[in-house]
N, C-alpha and C positions, 0 to 999 in steps of 0.2 A: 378307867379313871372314874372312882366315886365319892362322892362326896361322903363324911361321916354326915353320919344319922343326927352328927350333933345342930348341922347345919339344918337342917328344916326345923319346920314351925314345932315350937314344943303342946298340942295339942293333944287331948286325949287320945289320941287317932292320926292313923298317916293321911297325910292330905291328899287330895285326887291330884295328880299331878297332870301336867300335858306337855307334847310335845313340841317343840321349836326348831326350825333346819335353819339352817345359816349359810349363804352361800359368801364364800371367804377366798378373797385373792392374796398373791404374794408368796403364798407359802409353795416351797421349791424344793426343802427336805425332811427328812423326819425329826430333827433340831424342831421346824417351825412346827407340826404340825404338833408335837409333844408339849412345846410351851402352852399354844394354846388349848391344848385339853386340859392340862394342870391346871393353867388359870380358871376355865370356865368350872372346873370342876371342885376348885376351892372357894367358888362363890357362893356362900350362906342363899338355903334356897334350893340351888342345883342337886340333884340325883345323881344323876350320871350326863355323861360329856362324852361321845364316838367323836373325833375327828377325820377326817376321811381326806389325805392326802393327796389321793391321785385324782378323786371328784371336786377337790374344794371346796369341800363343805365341811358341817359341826350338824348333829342331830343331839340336842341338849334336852334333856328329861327336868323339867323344873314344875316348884311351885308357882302356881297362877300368879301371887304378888308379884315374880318377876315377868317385866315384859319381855319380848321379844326386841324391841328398840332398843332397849339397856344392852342385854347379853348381846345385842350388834356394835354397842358403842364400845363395850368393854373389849370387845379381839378389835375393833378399827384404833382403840387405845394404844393397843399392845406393837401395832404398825401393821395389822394388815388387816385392810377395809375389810368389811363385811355389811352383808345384807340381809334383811328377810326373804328370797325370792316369790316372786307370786305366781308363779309357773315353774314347770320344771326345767327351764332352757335349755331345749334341747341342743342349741347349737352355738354351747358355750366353747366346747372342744375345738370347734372348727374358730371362730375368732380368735382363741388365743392361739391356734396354728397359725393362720393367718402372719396373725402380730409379730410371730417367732418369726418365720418364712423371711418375712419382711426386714427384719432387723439383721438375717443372719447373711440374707441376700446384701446390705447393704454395708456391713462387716466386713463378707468376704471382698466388695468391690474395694474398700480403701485398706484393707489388709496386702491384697496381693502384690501390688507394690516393693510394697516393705520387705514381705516376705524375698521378691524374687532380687531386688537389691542385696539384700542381706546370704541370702543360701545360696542362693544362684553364686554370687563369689564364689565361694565355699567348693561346688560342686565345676565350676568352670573357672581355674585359673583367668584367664584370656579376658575372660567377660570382667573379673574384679579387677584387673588394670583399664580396660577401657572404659567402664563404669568412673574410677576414680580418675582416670585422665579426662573424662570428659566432665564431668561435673566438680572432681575434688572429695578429700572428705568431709568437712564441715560442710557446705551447700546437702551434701547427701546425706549426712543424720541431721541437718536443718530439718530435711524434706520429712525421713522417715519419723524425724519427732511430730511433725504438724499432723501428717496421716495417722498417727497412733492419737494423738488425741483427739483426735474426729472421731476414731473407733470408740476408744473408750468415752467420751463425751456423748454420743450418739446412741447406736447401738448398744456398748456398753454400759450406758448410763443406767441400767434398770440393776444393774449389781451393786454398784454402790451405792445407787439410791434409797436401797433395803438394806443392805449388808452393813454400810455405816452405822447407820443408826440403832441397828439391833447389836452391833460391837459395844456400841456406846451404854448401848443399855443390859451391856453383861449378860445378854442373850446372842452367841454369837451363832450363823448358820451358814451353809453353804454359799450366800450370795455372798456373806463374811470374806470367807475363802478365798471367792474368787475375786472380790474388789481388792482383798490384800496383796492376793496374790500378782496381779497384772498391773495393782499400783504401783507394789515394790520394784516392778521389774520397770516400769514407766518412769516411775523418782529416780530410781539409779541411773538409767541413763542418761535424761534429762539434767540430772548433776552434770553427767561425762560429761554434756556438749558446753551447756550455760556457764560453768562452773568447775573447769578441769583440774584447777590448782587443788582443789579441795579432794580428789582421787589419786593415790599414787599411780605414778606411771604405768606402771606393770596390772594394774587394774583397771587401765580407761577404756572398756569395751562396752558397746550401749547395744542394749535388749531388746530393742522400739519391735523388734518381730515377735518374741517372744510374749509379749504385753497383749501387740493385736491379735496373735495366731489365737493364745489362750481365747480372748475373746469368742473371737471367730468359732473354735471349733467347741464349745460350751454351749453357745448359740445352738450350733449345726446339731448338736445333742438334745437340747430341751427342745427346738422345731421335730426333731424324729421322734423322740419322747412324745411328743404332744399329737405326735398322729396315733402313732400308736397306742396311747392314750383313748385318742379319741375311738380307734376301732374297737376297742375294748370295752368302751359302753355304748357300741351300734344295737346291742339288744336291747337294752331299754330303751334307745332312743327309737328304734325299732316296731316298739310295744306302745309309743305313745304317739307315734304318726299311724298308728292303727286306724284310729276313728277318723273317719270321715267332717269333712266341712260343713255338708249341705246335708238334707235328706227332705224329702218327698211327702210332706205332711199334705193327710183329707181333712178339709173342712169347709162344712157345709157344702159337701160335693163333691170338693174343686180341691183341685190337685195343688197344693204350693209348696212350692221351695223355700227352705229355709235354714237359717243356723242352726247347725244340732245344737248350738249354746241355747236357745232361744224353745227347745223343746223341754215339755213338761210331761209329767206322768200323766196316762190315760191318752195322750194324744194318739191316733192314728196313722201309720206311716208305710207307705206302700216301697216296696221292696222288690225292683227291678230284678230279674236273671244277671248275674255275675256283681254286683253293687254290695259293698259293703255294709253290714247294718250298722247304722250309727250308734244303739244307746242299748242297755236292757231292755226287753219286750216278753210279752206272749202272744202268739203267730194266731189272730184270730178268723183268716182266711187265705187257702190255697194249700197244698202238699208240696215238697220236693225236698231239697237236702241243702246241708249246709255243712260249707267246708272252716272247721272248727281246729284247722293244726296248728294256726299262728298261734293260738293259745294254749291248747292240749295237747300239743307234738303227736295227734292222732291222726294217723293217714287217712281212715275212709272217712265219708260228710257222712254227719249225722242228719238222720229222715226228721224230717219237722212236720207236723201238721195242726190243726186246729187245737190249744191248750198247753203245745208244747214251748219250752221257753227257748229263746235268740238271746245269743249275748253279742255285746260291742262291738266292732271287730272284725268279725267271724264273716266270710263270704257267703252269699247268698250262690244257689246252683241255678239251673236252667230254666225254674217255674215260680214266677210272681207269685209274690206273698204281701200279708197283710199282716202286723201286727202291732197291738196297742203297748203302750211304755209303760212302765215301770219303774225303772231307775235312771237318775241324770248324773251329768259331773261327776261330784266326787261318791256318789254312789255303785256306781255301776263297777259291773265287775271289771273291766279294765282300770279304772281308776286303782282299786285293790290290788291288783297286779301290780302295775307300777309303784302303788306305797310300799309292797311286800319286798319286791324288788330291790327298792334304794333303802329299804331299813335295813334287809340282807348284806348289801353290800358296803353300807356303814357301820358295820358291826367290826366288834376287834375282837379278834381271835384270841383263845391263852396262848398262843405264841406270840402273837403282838407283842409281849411284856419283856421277852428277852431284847425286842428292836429297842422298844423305848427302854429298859435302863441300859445301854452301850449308847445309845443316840443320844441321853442327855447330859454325857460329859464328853461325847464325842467329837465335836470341835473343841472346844477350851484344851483336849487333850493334843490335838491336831495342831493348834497355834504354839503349844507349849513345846510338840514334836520338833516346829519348825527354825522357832526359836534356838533352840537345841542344836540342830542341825547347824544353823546359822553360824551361832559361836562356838563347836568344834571347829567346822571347815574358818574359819575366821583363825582361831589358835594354831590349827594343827596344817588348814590348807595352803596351795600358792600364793594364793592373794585373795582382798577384801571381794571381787567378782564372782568368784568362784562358790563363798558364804553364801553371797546371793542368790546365785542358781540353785546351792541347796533348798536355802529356807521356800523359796516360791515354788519349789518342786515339790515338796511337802505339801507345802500349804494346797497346790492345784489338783495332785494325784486322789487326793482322799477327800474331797466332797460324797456327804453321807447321801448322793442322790440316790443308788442303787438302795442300800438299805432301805429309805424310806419305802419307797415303792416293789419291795417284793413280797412284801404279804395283800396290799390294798386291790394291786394290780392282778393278783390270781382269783381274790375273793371277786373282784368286778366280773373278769370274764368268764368264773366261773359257774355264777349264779346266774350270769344274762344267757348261757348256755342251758342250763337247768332251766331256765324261763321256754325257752325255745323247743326242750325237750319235755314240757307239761310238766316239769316237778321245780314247785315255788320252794326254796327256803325263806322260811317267815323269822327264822333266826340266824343270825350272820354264822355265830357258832355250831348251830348243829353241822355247816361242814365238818368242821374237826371232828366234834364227839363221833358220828357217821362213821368216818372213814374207819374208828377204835373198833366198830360193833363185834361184836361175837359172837351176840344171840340174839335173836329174830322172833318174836312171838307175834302171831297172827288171834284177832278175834276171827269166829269160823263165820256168823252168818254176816251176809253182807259184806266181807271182805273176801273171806276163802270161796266164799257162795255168792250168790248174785243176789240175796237180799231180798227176793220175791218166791215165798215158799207158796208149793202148790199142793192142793187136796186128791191126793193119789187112791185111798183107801177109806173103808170104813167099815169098822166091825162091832158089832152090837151083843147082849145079851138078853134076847129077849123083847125088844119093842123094835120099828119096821129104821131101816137106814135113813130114808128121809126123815122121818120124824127126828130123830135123834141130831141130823144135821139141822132142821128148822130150829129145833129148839136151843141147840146150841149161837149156831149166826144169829140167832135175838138176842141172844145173850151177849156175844161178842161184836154187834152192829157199831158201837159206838167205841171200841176198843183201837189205840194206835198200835198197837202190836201188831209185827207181820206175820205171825201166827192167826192173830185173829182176821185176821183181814183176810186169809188165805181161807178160813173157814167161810169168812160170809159171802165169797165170791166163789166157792164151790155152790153154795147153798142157791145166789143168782145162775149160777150157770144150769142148774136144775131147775129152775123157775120156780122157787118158794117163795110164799109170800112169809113174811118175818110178823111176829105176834111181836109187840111193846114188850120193851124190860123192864123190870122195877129195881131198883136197891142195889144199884150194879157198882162192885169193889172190888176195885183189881189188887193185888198183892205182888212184888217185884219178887220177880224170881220163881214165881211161886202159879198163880194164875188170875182166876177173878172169879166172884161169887155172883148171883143173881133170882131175878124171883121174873117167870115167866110162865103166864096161864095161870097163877097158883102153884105150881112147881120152884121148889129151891132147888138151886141147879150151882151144881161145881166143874170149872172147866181149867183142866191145868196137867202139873204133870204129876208123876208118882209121889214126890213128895209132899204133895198140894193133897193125894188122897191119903196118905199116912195122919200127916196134921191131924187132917177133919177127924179123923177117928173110921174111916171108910174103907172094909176090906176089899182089896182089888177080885175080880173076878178072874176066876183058873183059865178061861178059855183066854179072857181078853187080856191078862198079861201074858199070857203065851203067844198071842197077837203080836202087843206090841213090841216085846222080843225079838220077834219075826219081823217086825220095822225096822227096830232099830239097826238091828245086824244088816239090814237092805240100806242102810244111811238113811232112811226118813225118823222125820221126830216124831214121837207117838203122843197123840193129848188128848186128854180121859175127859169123858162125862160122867158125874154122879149127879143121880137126880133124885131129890128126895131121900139123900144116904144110900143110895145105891147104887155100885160101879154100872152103868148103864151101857157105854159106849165107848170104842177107843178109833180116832184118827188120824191116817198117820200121814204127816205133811213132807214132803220133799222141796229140800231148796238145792236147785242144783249148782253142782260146782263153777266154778267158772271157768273159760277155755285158758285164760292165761295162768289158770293159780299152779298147778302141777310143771310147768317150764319155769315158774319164778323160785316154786321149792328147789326145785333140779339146780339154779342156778346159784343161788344162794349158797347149798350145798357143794359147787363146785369154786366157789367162793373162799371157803371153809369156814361159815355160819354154820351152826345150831338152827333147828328149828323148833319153836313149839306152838303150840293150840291152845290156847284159853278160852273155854267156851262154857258155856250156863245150859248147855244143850245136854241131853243126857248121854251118860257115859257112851253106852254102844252107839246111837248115834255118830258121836264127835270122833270115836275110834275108827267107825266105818271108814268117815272120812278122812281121817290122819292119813290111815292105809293105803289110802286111793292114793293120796299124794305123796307119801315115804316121810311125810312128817314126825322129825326124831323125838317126840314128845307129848303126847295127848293128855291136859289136862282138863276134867269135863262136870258138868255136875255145880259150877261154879256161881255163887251168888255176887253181883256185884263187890262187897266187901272181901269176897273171897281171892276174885280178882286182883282188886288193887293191890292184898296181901303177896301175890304171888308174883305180881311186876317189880314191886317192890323188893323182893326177895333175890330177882335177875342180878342185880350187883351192878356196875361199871361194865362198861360197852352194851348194856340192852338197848334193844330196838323194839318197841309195840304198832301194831299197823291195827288198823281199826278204819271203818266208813263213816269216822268223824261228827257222828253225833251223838248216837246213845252211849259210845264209846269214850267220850270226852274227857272224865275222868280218869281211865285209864290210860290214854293217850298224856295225860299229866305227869301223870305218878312215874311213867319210864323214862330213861335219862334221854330217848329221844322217841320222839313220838311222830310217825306218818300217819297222817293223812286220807283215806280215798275218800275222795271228794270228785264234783264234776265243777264244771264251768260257772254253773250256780248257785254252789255253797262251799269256795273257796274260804270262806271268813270263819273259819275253825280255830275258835281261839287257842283252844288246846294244843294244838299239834304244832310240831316244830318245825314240819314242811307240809305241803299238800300235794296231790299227787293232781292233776287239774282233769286229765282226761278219767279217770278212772277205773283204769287200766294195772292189774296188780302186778305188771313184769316193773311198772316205774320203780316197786320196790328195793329192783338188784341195779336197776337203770341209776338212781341215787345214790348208790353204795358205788357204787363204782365209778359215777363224777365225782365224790366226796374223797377218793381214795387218791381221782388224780390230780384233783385239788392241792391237797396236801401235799406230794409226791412235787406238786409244782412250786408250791413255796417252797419247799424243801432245799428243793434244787435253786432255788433265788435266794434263798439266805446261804447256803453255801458259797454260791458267786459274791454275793455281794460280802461277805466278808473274808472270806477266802482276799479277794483281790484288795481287801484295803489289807489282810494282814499279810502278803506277800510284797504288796507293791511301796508302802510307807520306807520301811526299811531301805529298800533300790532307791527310794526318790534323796533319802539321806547319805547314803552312798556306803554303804557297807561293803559293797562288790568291788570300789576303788582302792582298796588295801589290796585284793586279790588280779589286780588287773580286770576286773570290769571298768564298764563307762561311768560315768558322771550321766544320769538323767535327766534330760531335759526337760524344761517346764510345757515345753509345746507339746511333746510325746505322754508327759501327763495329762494335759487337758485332752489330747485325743483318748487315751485309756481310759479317763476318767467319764467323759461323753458314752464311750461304747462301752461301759459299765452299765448304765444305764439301759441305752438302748436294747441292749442284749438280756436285761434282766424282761422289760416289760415286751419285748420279741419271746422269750419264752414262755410267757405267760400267754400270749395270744395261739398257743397251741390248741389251750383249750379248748378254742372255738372247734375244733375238730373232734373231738371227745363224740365218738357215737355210742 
């Protein structure tokens, strides 16, 4: 649901927009939840408009001119309140269970009555003579009339409440349905008793059960609904009772307690054996381990010790720690999690499109059915009672509840499983796209590799090994590259002392140039000595040959225009990367390597891991060119930072990331632990994701296009029955139930 481009500001420029959540009551099918995204999202202003059904919320993308108080006033307009929340409530699920429980409890007490007056006859001759010998009939549909509108007055009262009004206003929805539905059946009777002259003889049968049952058993569906509901977003509510109340702040000294609301960055905060840490930190006294799975679905505790960073969350193991903060509130990395979270799960799939256009002529087509229904059986059936059980069996059997809730309810538990399993979708849609994938390209370092190359080798022509490493680590001292970085801590590990650099220019892709002692110094790779004009040396490219084919990368020193020295740096593989190809591959993905590494190199490693495609040698531009080239269903994995851009360019982009640099704007998921098997672990929730809506839009409309037709009686030409309106509110309930029963599988998804 987006707004045209016409509606924002007509300025040189698109405006910064921001976001607004809305939490929104009332809404019960996908009727409501479609109006109010149409509306919001035809408001001059508005971007785009998610509605999210089964959470009761709106995530609205708008220009700042609009407030948040407007866009709440315009859906509490439309009839169904809304708010800004100023917290996540997490235990909104459980009041409105609560609310249901209670109404359906108090339903079923003034319903069963009626029911067992009425069926009970039916089913026990004996019992309907002494029933009517001891009370009569008028005293006894006196009775069953007064209980049925206690039901519907009571109880029922929240269907008409909404469903009138939104009739009234040519928006009609499932409450619609069922206020017509148990009204029609309540008037008719209600005629019978008050008013009998005004019904022919042969049709003075009153409904009073079929009024309250409908009730009743709609109730008893939206309270099961709304548990299941509610366990369906227990992972993020999960993820947000993470953080702790209290936590253990030093100052000046002295140990105090206090609100982690009430902590600030740089504070001190000591960190008992088994105690949760409250906030972002780094650990600036004690060693031991921390168990990090609630967030990274990673089994063993990560070792912590002085400079290493704690997140949120995360359990403290058996050895007191210390450490100072960092980040609070909506900073810290659970915060992030849970926005990542509920943006995921607010998100509308392209399958979304087919619910909403059948859902928003879905009732009106349903009222028109019943209608229909009505005056056939009226023309063609026994009698005027008879019309009536058509039309209100119509009207009850196809409330669009199922539909609405079987795509919102797979995407909920599918992503709060993903949560639990350390892979965040940052976008509701790359479920979908995911599960399409076909082809899988891997960057090699730092994803396929562990991103920490080491200095294995060094081969010189001509001037001593040390020298050659001294003068390159000055050169590279100030370099982010982990190339270079792996030089100047070879160079530390030999105890060199580093001479100042002058004039130091690094070139992407390529290396960095420098002036050290007097020496002009080139450090890079083959094509870095081509450029300068530099013949490489016979022995040292036969070297680094002999590297490359060994899977280390080889990087050259010219000093003074002369190939001087080659080193060859190994980043090793990582333990999980060869069972996630394996897997991928039993999958039936494609795999390929994109990498700026040189060719033998990159090949080395392709082969180690049976990776179906080694593309190597690659310059940044050369990359994007070739993600870009993947087509529909690519998938790029990348360590989410130098990688960003490429993680863009592919129709879905992963992530590896850790616990503390989840905020990859790039990437379309993130992998938390980072851990490369989450790769196939993604693809294969993404698949049963899908596989699960799948199966929920089937039911759900499978059952309105079987069941409409039975409630009109097509089967009574052929000797079937006449449908009952009580037997449709029961199918119609466990439509429901059974749609979002299915979806709670998910939570088992290993």
């Amino acid at each position: 649901m987006t707004a045209s481009s016409t509606d924002l500001p007509r300025s040189g420029h698109a405006p910064d927009l921001i976001t607004t959540r809305l939490s929104i009551e009332g809404m019960s099918c996908a009727a409501c939840s479609g109006r109010v995204g149409r509306m919001l999202s035809a408001r001059p202003g508005v971007a785009d408009a998610q509605v999210n059904l089964l959470a009761g919320s709106a995530s609205i993308r708008h220009d700042p001119s609009l407030s948040p108080a407007d866009l709440a006033a315009a859906v509490t307009k439309l009839g169904y309140p809304a708010t800004v929340p100023q917290d996540a409530a997490p235990h909104a699920h459980q009041d409105e269970t609560l609310g249901l429980r209670r109404d359906f409890l108090l339903a079923l007490a003034l319903t069963l009555p009626v029911f067992v007056a009425e069926m009970g006859g039916h089913l026990i001759p004996s019992f309907h003579h002494w029933l009517h010998g001891a009370l009569g009939p008028g005293p006894l549909n006196w009775a069953q009339m007064i209980l049925t509108a206690l039901v519907l007055a009571l109880p029922g009262r929240r269907f008409f409440a909404t469903g009138i009004p939104a009739l009234l206003r040519g928006g009609p929805e499932m409450n619609s349905l069922v206020a017509l539905g148990s009204g029609a059946a309540f008037l008719y009777s209600a005629v019978v008793v008050l008013l009998p002259d005004l019904i022919p003889p042969a049709s003075r049968h009153v409904y009073f059960e079929a009024a309250a049952v409908i009730v009743a058993l709609i109730l008893m569906g939206r309270w099961l609904e709304a548990r299941a509901k509610g366990q369906a977003g227990a992972a993020i509510r999960a993820l947000i009772e993470l953080a702790p109340d209290q936590a253990t702040v030093l100052r000046d000294g002295r140990q105090v307690r206090t609100p982690v609301a009430d902590l600030h960055p740089g504070d001190l905060v000591l960190l008992v054996p088994g105690e949760r840490v409250a906030v972002d930190g780094t650990v600036t006294e004690g060693q031991g381990h921390v168990d990090r799975s609630m967030l990274t679905g990673e089994p063993v505790p990560a070792p912590k010790a002085p400079g290493d960073p704690v997140t949120g969350g995360t359990v403290n193991g058996t050895t007191a720690l210390t450490y100072r903060v960092t980040a609070t509130g909506s900073d810290t990395t659970l915060s992030r999690i849970v926005r990542m979270v509920e943006g995921a799960q607010n998100a509308r799939l392209p399958v979304q499109a087919l619910v909403d256009r059948i859902t928003r002529v879905f009732v009106p087509v349903v009222i028109g059915l019943a209608l229909l229904a009505f005056l056939i059986w009226l023309a063609f059936g026994p009698d005027l009672a008879h019309a009536v059980v058509a039309g209100v069996a119509v009207l009850i059997i196809a409330c669009p509840c199922a539909m609405g809730l079987a795509v919102p309810v797979s995407i909920m538990v599918g992503t709060g499983r993903g949560a639990q399993l350390g892979v965040l979708f940052r976008r509701g849609e790359a479920l979908q796209r995911l599960s399409k994938a076909r082809l899988v390209g891997f960057d090699k370092t730092g994803t396929l590799t562990r991103g920490r190359p080491e200095l294995t080798a060094i081969q010189t022509d001509g001037m001593p090994k040390d020298e050659a490493l001294r003068l390159a680590a000055a050169a590279e001292a100030r370099s982010e590259h982990p190339l270079g970085a792996a030089i100047v801590a070879g160079a530390a590990a030999r105890g060199l002392n580093l001479p100042p650099a002058a004039e130091v220019q690094a070139t992407a892709g390529r290396g960095l140039t420098a002036v050290v002692e007097g020496h002009r110094l080139l450090i890079g790779n083959r094509a870095a000595l081509t450029e300068a004009g530099i013949q490489p040396a016979p022995t040292l490219e036969q070297a680094a040959a002999a590297m490359a084919d060994g899977g280390a990368t080889p990087v050259h020193l010219a000093l003074d225009g002369r190939h001087a020295a080659t080193f060859a740096l190994e980043d090793r593989i990582r333990d999980e990367a060869a069972p996630t190809v394996d897997a991928l591959h039993r999958m039936g993905l494609v795999t390929v390597m994109l990498s700026g590494d040189v060719p033998a190199t990159a090949r080395a490693v392709g082969q180690r891991l049976g990776i179906d495609d080694v593309r190597a040698g690659l310059m940044p531009g050369d990359k994007l060119t070739a993600i870009g080239a993947m087509g529909p269903g690519s998938v790029f994995v990348g360590d989410g930072i130098n990688d960003a851009p490429a993680l863009a360019a592919a129709e879905t982009g992963i992530a590896i990331g850790t616990g503390t640099s989840i905020a990859i704007e790039a990437a379309d998921l993130v992998l938390m632990s980072g851990d490369l098997s989450g790769v196939a672990r993604a693809i294969r929730l993404s698949r049963a994701v899908m596989r699960n809506i799948r199966q929920n839009l089937f039911w759900a409309f499978a059952y309105n296009t079987a069941l409409i037709p039975v409630a009109m009686g097509v089967l009574v030409p052929f000797g079937g029955p006449q449908l009952s309106p009580m037997l449709g509110a029961g199918a119609m309930a466990l439509s429901s139930v059974c749609v979002v029963g299915n979806a709670l599988r998910l939570r088992t998804v290993r």
